[in-house]
Backbone as a printed PyTorch tensor [residue, N CA C, xyz], in Angstrom:
tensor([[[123.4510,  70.6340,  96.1750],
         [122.1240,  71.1890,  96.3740],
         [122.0360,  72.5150,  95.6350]],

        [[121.0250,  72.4540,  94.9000],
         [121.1360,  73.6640,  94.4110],
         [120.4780,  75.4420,  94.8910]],

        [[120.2720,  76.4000,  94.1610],
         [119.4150,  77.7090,  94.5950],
         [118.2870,  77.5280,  94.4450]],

        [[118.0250,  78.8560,  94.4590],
         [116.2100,  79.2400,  93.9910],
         [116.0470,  78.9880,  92.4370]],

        [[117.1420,  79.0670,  92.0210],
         [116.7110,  78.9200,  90.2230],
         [116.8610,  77.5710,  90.0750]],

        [[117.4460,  76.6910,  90.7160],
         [116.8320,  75.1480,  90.3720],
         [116.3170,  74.5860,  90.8520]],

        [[115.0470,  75.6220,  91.6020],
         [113.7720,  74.7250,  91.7200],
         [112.4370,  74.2390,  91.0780]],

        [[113.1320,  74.7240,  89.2830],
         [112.2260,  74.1510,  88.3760],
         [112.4870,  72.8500,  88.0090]],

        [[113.9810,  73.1670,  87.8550],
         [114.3020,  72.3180,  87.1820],
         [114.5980,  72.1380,  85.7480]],

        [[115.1500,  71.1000,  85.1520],
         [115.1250,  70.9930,  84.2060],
         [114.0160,  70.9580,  82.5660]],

        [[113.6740,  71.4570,  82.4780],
         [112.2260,  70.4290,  81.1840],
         [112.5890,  69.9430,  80.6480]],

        [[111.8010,  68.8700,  80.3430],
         [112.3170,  67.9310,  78.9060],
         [112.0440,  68.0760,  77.7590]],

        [[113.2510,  67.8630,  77.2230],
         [113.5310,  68.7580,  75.6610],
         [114.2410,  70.0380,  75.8480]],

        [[114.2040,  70.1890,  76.8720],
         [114.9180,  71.7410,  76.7700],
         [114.1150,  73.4410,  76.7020]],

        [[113.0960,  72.7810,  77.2310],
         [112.6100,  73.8720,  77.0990],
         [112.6700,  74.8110,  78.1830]],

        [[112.3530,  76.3240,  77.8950],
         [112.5910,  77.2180,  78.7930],
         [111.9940,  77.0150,  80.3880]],

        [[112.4650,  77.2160,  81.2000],
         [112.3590,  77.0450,  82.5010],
         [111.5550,  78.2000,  83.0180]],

        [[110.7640,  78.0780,  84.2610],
         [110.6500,  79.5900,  85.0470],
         [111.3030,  79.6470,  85.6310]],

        [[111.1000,  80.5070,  86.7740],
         [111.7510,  81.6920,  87.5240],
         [111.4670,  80.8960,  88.5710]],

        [[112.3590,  80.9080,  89.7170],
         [112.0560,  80.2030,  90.9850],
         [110.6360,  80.6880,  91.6150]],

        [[111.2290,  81.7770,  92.2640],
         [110.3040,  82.4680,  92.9780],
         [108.6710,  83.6180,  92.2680]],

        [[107.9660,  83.5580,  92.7990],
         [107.0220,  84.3950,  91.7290],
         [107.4340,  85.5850,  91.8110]],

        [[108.0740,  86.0290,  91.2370],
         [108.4100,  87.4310,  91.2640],
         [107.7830,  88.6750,  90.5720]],

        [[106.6200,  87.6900,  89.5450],
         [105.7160,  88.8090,  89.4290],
         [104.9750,  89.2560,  90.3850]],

        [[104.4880,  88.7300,  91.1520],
         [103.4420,  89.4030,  92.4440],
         [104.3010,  89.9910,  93.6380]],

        [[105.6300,  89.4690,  94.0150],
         [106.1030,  89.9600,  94.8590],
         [107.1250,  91.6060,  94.2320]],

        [[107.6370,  91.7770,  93.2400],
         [108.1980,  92.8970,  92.9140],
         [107.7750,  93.9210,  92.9680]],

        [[106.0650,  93.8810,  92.4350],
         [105.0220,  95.2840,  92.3740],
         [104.4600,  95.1440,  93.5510]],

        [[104.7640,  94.1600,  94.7760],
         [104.0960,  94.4120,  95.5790],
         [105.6370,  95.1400,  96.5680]],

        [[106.7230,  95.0250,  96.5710],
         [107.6540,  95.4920,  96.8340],
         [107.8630,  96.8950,  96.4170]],

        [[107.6440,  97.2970,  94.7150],
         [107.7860,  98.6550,  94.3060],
         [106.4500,  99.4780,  95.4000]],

        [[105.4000,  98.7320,  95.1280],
         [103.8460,  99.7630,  96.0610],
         [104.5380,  99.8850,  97.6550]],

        [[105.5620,  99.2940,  98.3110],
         [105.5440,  99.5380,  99.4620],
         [106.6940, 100.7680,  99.1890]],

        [[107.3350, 100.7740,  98.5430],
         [108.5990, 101.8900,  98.2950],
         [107.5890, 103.3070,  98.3840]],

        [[106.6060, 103.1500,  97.2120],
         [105.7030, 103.8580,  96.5460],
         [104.9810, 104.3680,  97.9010]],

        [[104.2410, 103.5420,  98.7340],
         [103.5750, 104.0810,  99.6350],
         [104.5740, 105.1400, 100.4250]],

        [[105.5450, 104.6620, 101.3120],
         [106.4570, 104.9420, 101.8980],
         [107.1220, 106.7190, 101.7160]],

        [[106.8810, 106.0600, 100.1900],
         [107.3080, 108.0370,  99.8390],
         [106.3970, 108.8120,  99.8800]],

        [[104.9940, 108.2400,  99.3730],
         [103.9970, 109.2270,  99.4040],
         [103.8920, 109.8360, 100.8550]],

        [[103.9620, 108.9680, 101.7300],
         [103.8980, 109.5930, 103.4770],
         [105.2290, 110.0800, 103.6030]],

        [[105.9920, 109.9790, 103.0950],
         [107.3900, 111.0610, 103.7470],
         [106.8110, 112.5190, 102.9310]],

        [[106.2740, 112.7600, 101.7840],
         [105.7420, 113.4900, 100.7550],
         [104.9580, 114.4500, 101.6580]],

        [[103.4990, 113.8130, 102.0120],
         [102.5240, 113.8340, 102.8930],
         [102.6460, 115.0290, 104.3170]],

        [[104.1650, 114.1700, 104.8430],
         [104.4210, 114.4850, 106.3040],
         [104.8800, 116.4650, 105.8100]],

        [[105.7930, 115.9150, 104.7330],
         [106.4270, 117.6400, 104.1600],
         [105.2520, 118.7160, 103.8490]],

        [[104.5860, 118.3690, 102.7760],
         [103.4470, 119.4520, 102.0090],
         [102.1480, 119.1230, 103.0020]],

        [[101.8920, 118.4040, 103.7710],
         [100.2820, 118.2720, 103.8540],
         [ 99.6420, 117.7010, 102.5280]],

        [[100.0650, 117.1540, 101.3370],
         [ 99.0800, 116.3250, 100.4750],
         [ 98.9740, 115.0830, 100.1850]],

        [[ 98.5940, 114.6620, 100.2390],
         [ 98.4700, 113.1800, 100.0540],
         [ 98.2620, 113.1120,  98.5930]],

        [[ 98.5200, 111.4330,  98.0300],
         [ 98.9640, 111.0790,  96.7260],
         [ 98.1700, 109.6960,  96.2860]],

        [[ 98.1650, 109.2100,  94.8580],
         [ 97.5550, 108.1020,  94.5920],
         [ 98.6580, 107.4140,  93.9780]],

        [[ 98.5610, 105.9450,  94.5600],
         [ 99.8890, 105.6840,  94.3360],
         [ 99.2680, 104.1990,  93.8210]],

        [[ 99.7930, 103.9670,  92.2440],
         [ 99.6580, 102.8140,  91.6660],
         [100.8390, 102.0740,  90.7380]],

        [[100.5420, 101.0580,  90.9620],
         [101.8380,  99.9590,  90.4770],
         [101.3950,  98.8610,  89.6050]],

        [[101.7830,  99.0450,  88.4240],
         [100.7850,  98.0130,  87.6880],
         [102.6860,  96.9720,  87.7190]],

        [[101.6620,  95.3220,  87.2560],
         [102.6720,  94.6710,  87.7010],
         [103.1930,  94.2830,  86.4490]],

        [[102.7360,  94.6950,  84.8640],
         [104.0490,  94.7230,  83.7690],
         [105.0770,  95.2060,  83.8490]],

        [[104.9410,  96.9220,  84.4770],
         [105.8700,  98.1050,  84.4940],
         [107.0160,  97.6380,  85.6960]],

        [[106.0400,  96.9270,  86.9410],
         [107.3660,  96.5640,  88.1490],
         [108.2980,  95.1310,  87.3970]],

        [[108.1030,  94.4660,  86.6820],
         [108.4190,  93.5390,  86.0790],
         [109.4770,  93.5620,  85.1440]],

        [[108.9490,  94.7720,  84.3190],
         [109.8020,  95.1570,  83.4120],
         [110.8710,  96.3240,  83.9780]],

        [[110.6720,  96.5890,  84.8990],
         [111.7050,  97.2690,  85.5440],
         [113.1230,  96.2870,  85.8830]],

        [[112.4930,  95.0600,  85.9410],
         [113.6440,  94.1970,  86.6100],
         [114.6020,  93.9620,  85.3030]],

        [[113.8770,  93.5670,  84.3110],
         [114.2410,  93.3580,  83.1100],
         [115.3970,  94.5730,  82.1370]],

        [[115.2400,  95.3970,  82.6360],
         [115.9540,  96.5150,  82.0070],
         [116.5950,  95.9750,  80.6990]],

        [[117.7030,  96.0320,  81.0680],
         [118.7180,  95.4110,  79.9760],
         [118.1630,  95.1190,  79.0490]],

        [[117.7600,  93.8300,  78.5110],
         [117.1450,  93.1360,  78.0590],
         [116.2280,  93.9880,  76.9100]],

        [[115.2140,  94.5900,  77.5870],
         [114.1350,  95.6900,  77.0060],
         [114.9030,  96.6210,  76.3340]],

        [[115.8780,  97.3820,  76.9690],
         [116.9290,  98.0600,  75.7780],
         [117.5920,  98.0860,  74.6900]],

        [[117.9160,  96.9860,  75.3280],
         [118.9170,  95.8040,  74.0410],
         [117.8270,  95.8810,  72.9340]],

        [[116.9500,  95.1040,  73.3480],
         [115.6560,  95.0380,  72.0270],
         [115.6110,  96.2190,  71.3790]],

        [[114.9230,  96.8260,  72.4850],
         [114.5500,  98.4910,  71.7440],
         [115.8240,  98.9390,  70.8510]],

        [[116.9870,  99.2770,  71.1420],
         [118.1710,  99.8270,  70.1390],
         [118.4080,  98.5100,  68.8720]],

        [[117.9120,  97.2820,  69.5910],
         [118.6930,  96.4720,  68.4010],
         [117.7870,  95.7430,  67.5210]],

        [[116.8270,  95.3530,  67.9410],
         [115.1550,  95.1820,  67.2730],
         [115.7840,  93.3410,  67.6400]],

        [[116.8020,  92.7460,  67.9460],
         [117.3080,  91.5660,  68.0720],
         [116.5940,  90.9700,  70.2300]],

        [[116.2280,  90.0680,  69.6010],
         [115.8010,  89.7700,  71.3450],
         [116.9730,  89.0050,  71.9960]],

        [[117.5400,  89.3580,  73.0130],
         [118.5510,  88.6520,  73.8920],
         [118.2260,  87.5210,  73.9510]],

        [[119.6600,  86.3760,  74.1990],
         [119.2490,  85.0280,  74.0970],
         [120.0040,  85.0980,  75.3430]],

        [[119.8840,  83.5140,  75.4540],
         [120.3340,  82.9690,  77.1550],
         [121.9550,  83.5590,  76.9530]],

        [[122.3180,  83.6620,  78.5280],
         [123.3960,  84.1630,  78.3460],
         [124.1150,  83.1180,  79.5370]],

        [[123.9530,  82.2140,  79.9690],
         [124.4710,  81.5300,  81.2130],
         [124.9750,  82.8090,  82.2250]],

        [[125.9840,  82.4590,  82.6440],
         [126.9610,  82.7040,  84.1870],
         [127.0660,  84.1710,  83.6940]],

        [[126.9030,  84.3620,  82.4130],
         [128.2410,  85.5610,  81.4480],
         [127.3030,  87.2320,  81.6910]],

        [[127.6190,  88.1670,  81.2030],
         [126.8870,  89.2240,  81.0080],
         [127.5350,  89.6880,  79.6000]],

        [[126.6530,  89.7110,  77.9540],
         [126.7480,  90.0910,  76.9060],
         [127.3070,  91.4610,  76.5380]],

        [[127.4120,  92.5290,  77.8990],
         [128.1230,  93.8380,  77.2730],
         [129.8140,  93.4200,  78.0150]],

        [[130.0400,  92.8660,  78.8670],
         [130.8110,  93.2220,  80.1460],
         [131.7520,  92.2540,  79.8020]],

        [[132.7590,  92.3590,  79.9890],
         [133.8480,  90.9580,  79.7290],
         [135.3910,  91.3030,  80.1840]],

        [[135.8910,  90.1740,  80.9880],
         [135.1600,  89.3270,  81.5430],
         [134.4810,  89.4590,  83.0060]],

        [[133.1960,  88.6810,  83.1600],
         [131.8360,  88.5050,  83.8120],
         [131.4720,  87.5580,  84.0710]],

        [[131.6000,  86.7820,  85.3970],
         [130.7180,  85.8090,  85.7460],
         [131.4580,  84.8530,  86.1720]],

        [[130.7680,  83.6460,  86.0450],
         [131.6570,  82.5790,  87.0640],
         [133.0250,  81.7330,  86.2730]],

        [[134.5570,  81.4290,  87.0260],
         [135.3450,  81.0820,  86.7300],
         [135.5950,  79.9480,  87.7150]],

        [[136.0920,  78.9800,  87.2610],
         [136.6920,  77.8250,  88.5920],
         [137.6680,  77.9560,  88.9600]],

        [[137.6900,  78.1370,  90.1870],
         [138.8200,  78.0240,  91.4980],
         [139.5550,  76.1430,  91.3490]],

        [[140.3200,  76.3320,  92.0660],
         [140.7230,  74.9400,  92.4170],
         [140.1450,  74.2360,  93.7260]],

        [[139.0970,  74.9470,  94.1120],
         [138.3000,  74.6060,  95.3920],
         [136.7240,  75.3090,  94.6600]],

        [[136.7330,  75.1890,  93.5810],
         [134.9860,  75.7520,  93.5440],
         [134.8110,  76.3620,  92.0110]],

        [[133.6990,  77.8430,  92.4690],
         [133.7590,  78.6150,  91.5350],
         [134.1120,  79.8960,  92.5530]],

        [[134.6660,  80.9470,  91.5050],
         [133.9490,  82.2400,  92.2360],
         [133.4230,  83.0480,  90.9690]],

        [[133.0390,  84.2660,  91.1570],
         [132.6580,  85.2950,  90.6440],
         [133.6060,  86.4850,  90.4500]],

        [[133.3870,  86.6440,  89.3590],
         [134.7190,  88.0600,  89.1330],
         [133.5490,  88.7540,  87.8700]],

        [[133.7930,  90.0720,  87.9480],
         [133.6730,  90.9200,  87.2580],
         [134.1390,  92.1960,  86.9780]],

        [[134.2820,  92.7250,  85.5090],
         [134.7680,  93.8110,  85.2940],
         [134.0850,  94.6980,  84.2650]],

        [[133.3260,  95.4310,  85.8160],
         [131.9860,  96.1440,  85.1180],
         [132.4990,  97.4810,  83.6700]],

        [[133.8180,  97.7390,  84.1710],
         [134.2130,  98.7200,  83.3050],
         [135.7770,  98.7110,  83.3590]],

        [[136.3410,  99.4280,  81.9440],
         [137.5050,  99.5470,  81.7400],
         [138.8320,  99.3910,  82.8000]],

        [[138.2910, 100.6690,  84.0150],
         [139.1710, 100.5270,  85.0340],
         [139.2170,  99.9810,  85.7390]],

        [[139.5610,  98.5150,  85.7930],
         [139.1010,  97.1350,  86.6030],
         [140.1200,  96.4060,  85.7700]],

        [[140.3590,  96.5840,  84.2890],
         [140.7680,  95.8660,  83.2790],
         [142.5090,  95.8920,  83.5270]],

        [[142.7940,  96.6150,  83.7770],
         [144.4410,  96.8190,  83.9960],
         [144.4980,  96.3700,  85.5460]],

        [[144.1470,  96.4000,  86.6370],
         [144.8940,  96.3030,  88.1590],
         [144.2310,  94.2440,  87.6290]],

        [[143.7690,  93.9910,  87.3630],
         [143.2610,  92.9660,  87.2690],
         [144.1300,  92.2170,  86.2380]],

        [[144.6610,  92.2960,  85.5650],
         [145.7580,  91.8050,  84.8900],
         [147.0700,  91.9710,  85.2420]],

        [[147.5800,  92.7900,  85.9600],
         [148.0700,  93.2680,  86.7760],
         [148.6690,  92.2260,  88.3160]],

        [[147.4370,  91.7040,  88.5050],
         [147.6620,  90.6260,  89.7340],
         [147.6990,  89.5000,  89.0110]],

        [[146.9450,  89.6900,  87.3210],
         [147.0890,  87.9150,  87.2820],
         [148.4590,  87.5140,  86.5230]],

        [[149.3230,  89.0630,  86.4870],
         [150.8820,  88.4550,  85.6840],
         [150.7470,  88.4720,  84.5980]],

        [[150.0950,  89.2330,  83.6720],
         [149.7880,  89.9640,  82.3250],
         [150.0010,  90.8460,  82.1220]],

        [[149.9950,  92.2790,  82.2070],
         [150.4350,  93.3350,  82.2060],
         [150.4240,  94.0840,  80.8790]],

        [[150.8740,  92.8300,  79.4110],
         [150.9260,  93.1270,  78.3790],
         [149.4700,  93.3320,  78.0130]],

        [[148.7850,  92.4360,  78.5400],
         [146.8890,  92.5330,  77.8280],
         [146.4240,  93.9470,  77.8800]],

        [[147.0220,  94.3030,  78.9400],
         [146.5160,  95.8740,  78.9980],
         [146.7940,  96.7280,  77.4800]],

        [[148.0180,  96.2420,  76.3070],
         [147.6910,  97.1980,  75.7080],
         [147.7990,  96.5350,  74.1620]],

        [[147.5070,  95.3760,  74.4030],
         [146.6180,  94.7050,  73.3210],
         [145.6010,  94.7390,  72.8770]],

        [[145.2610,  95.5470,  71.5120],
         [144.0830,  95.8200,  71.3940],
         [143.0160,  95.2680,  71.4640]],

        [[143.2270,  94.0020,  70.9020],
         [141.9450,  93.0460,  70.9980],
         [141.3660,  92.7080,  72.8070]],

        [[142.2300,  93.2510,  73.5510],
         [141.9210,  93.0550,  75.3960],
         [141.6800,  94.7840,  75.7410]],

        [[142.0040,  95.5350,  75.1430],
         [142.0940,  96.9940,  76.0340],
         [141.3260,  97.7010,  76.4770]],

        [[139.4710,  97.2030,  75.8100],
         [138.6710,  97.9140,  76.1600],
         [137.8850,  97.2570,  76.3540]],

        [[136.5370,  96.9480,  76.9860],
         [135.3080,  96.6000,  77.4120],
         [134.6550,  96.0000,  76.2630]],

        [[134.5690,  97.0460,  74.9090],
         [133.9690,  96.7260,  73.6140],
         [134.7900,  95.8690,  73.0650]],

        [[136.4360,  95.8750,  73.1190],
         [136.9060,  94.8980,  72.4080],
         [137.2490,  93.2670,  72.8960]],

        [[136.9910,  93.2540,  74.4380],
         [137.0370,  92.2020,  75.3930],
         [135.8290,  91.7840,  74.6750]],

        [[134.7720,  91.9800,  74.7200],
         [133.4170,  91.6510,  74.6410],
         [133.5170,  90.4420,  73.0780]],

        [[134.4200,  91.3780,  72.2310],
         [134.0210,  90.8600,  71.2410],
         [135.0400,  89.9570,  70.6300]],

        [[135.6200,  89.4200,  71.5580],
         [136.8130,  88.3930,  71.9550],
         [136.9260,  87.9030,  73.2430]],

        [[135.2960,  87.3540,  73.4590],
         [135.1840,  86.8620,  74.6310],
         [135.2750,  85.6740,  75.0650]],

        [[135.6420,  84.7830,  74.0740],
         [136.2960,  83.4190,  74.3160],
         [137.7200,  83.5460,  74.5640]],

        [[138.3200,  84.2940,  74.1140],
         [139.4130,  84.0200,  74.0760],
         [139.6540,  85.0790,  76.1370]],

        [[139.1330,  86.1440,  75.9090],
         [139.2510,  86.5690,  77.2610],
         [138.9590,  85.7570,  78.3590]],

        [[137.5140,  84.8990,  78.3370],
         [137.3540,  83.9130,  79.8130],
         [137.9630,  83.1870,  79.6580]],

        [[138.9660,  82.5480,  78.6500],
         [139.7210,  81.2610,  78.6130],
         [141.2810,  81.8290,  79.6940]],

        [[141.4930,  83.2260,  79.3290],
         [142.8270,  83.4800,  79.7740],
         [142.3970,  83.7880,  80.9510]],

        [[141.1720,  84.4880,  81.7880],
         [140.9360,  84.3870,  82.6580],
         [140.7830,  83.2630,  83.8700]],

        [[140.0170,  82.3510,  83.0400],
         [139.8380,  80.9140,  83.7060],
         [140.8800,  79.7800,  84.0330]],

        [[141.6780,  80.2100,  83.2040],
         [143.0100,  79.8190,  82.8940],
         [143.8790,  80.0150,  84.7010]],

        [[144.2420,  81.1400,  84.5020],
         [144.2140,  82.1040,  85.7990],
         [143.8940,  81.5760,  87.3100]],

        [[142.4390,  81.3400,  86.8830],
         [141.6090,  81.6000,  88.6750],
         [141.9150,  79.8090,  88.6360]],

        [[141.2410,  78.9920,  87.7750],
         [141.9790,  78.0940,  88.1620],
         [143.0670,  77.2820,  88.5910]],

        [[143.9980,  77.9500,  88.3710],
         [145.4260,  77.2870,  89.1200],
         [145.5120,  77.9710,  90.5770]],

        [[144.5510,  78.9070,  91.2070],
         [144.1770,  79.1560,  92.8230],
         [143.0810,  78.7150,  93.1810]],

        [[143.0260,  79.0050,  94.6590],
         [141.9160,  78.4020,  95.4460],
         [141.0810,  79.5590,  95.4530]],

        [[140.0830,  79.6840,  95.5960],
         [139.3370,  80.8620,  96.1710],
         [139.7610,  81.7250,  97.5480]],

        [[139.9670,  81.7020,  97.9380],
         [141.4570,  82.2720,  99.4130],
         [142.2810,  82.8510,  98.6000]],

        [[143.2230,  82.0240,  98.3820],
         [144.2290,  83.0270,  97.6440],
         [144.0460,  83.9980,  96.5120]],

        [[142.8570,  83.6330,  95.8520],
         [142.3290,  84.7200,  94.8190],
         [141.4490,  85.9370,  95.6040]],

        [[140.7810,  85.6280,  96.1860],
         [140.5000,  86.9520,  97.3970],
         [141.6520,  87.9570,  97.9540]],

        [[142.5790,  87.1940,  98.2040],
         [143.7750,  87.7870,  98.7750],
         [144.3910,  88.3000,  97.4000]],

        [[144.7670,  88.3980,  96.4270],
         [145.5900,  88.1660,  95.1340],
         [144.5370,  89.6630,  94.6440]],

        [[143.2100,  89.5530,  94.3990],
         [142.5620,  90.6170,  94.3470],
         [142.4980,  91.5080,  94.5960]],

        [[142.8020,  91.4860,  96.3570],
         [143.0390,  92.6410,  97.3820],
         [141.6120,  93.4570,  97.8520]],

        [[140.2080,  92.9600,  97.0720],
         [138.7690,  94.1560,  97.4120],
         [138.9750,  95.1130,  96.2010]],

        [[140.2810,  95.0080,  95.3580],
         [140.1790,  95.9380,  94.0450],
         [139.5740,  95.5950,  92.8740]],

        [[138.9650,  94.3740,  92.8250],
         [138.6520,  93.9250,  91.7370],
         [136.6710,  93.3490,  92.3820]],

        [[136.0950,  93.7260,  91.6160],
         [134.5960,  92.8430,  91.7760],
         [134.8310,  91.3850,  92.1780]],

        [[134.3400,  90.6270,  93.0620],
         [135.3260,  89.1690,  93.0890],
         [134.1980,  88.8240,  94.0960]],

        [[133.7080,  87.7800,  94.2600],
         [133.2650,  87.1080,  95.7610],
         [133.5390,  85.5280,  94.9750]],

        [[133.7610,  84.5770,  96.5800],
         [133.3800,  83.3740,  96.5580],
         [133.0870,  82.5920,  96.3770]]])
């Protein structure tokens, strides 16, 4: 059974899918309640009251961040990225021998205790593995040694094997 994102479904031919949920109307209607919320904590302090508007490109594109950056510095528009995240490596889903889980290593210092448990030790000072930028850009070869890894455990023992030091769920 699947999530909220496969309740489009597939299209035929391949074409781009939406978004499960409408998340254009519900985000700016989520940012205006933040928005209200402060104006009355604001309010309660100074005695002034405020006009408080949320247009729903700007709450939208708030979600989007990344993406909008990327463009802006690179004039290149992001393409699909599956499970993965394009700066971060490795990111995203790996198979367990009971599933998937999730691992990530938002930054450098994640990169050593994490090799570390998986019985590598050397990757740490291999250049093509040592940094974030150079994982990234040898990122087949990084989720393969990763996947490599999580698959010969269960999800249990990789929780445990992790210790809460590493980004990791289920």
């Amino acid at each position: 059974m699947g999530g909220i994102m496969s309740i489009p479904g597939p299209e035929p031919g391949g074409a781009p899918t939406k978004v499960g949920p409408g998340v254009g109307d519900l985000v700016p209607a989520m940012f205006l309640a933040y928005g209200i919320a402060a104006a009355c904590w604001s309010a309660q302090r100074t005695g002034r009251g405020q006009f408080v508007d949320v247009a729903m490109v700007d709450a939208i594109l708030a979600l989007c961040e990344r993406p909008v950056f990327q463009f802006s510095a690179t004039g290149k528009a992001p393409g699909p990225e599956g499970n993965g995240h394009p700066l971060l490596c490795p990111f995203g889903l790996f198979r367990a021998r009971d599933g998937y889980v999730s691992l990530g290593v938002p930054n450098d210092r994640f990169w050593v205790p994490l090799v570390q448990r998986m019985g590598r030790p050397e990757l740490t000072s291999d250049e093509r593995y040592a940094t974030n930028e150079a994982r990234a850009a040898h990122r087949h070869e990084v989720e393969r040694i990763v996947a490599d890894w999580t698959a010969r455990h269960t999800k249990a023992e990789l929780s445990d094997i992790l210790g809460g030091e590493i980004p990791f769920g289920p």
